[in-house]
N, C-alpha and C positions, 0 to 999 in steps of 0.2 A: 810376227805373224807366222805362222804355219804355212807348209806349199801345200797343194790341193790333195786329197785324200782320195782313196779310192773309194767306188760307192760300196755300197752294203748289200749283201744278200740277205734282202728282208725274209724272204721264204726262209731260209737258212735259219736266220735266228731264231724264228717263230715255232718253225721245228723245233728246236732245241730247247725253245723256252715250254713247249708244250710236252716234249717228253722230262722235264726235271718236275711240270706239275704233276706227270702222271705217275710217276715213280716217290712222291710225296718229298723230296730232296731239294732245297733249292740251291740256289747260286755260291759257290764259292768264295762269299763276305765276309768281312768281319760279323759278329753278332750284334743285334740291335743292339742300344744304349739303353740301359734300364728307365722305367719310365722317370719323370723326376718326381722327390718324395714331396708329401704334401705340407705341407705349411706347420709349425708344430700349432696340436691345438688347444695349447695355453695362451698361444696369443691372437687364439681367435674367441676364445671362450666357450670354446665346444669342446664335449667330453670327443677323448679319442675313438678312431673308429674302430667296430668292431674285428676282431679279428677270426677266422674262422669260416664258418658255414655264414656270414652275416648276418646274424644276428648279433641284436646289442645285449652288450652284460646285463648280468642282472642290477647292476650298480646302476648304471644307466637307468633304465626301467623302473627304479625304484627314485629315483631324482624329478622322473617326469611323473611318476602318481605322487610324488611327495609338492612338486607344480601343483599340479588339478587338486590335490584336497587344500594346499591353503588358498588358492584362487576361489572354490564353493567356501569355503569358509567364508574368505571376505563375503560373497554374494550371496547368503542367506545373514551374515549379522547386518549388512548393509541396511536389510529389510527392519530391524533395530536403532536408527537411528536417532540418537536421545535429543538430540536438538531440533531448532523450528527453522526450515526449509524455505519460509516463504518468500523471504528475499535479501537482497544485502552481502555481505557476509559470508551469513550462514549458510545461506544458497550457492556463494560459491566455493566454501567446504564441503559443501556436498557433494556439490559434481565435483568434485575433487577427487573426493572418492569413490563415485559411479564411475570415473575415469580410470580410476587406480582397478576395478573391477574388470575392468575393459582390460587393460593393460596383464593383469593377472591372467585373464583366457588367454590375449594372444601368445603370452609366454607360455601356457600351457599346453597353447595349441601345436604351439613349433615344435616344442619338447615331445609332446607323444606322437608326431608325425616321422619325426625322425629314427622314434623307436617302432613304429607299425604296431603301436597299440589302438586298434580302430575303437573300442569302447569310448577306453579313454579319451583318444582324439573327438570322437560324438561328446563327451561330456563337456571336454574343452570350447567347443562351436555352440553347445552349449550356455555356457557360461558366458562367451563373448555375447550372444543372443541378451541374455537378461542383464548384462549391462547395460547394452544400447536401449531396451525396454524402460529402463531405470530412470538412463537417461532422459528418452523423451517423453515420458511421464510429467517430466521438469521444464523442458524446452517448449515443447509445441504450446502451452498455455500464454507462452510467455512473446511467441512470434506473432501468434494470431492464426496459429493452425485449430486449435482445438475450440469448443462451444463457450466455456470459460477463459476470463483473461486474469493474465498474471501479470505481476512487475517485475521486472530486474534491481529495482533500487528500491531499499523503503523509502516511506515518506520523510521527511522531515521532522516529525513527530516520533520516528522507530517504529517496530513492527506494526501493521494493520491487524488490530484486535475486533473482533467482531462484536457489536455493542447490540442490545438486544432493546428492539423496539421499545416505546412506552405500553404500559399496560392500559388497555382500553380505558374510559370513565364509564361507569354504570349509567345505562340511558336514564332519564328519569320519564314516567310513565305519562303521557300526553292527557289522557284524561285521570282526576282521581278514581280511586279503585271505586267498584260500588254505582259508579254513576255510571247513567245512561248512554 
């Protein structure tokens, strides 16, 4: 342990700290420690950061609209779907794919947010939009939200084929023609 120290002339230093701000100078330190560098970002699987005014490269920029057009891709062929949806299976290959369209905007969403492409980033919110639409096009029928109901599972029989009533029988005329 230490013996008792003399006190401090707070006034003193206060002075002193107050004319090294005013004189733009400060204290007599070593110089701060660089900040530390960031993480490399190959193993974050981020494109490096820009360097410069901050703006991202054009490499960059052209990564995130190369995102957002095969993301609209998926979500206009989606609307193309060659198979039947109504249940089973099929139904859950398909939101498979409503999913994967989902998944397509949020990557494209991050990606142009990171570049301050505000279009793009709208198209991206976009596209996340008409996924979830896709989706529950398919869902709510199927929970009991919508006016129609839907199945999760075919019947036993395979899909439900819509069988088209009998065709009426021709009335036959209650009196013969001609009579009274």
């Amino acid at each position: 342990m230490s013996g008792p120290q003399a006190p401090r002339d707070w006034d003193k230093e206060l002075a002193q700290i107050d004319k090294l701000i005013a004189t733009g100078t400060g204290p007599q330190s070593p110089p701060a420690a660089a900040p530390p560098a960031p993480a490399a970002p190959a193993a974050r699987g981020r494109a490096p950061a820009p360097a410069g005014e901050g703006r991202p490269s054009r490499v960059v920029v052209f990564k995130a609209w190369l995102k957002l057009l095969l993301g609209v891709a998926l979500g206009i062929g989606i609307t193309q779907w060659p198979y039947a949806r109504g249940c089973g299976v099929l139904l859950y290959g398909y939101l498979g794919a409503v999913a994967g369209v989902i998944v397509a905007g949020l990557w494209s969403t991050a990606s142009t947010w990171r570049t301050r492409s505000a279009f793009a980033h709208t198209l991206s919110l976009g596209l996340v939009i008409w996924g979830l639409v896709l989706a529950a096009r398919e869902v709510l029928p199927r929970i009991g939200y919508a006016r129609t109901s839907a199945n999760w599972l075919c019947p036993v029989g395979g899909p439900v084929t819509p069988v088209a009533p009998p065709a009426p029988t021709p009335a036959t005329p209650a009196k013969p023609q001609g009579a009274f």
